[in-house]
N, C-alpha and C positions, 0 to 999 in steps of 0.2 A: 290706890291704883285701880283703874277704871279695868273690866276684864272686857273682851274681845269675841264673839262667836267665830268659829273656821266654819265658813259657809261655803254653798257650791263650788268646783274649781279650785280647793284651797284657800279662797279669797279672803279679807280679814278689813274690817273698816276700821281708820285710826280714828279717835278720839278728835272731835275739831282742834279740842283750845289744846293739843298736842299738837297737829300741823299748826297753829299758828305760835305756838313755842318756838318750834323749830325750823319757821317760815318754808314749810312744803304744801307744796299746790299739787293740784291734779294734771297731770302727765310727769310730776319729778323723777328720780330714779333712785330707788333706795340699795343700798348694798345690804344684804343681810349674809352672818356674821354667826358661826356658834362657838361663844365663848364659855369656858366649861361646861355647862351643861345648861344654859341658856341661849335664846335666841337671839339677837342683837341686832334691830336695824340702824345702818348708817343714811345718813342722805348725802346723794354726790351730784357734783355738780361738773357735769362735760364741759369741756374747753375746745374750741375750735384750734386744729391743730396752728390758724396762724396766729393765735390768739397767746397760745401757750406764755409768749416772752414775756407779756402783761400780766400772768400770774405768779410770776417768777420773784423771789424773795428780795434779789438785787430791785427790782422795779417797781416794786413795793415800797421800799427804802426811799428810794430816791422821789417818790409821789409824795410821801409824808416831809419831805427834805422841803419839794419844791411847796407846799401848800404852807408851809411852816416860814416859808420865804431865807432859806439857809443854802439855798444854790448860789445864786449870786447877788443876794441881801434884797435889801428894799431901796428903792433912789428916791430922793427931789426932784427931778426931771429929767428929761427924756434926754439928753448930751449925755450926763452922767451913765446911764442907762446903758445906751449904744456902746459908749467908751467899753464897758468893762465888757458885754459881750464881744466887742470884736477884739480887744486882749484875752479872752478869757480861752486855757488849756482845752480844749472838750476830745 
């Protein structure tokens, strides 16, 4: 474990190949966190609040559904295609 100096302002510089472990850059925003008698940083990442539905575990679901091609399968061409979207429940 690499150690840390607490320099000026309380400030503490991470370790590079640690930001890039845990893919954090310079302006991120860390939660820190004292878990019994340790410090603990988190890294969090802000969602714009119209953004929120697309982090959501339902939308999530349904992104690996649709890349996986399990929404409404894969067609032979474009008739086929149309038909089952314009039957299809949504």
């Amino acid at each position: 474990m690499p150690l840390v100096k607490v320099k000026r302002h309380f400030q503490v510089t991470m370790p590079s190949n640690m930001c890039r472990m845990f893919d954090i850059g310079v302006g991120d925003l860390l939660e820190i966190v004292k878990q019994h008698n340790e410090i603990v940083l988190k890294p969090v990442k802000v969602v714009q609040p119209g953004q929120v539905y697309f982090y959501s575990e339902e939308w999530q679901q349904d992104e690996i559904k649709a890349a996986k091609g399990d929404v409404f399968g894969c067609f032979d061409n474009i008739k086929k295609g149309l038909k089952t979207l314009k039957t299809a429940k949504i």
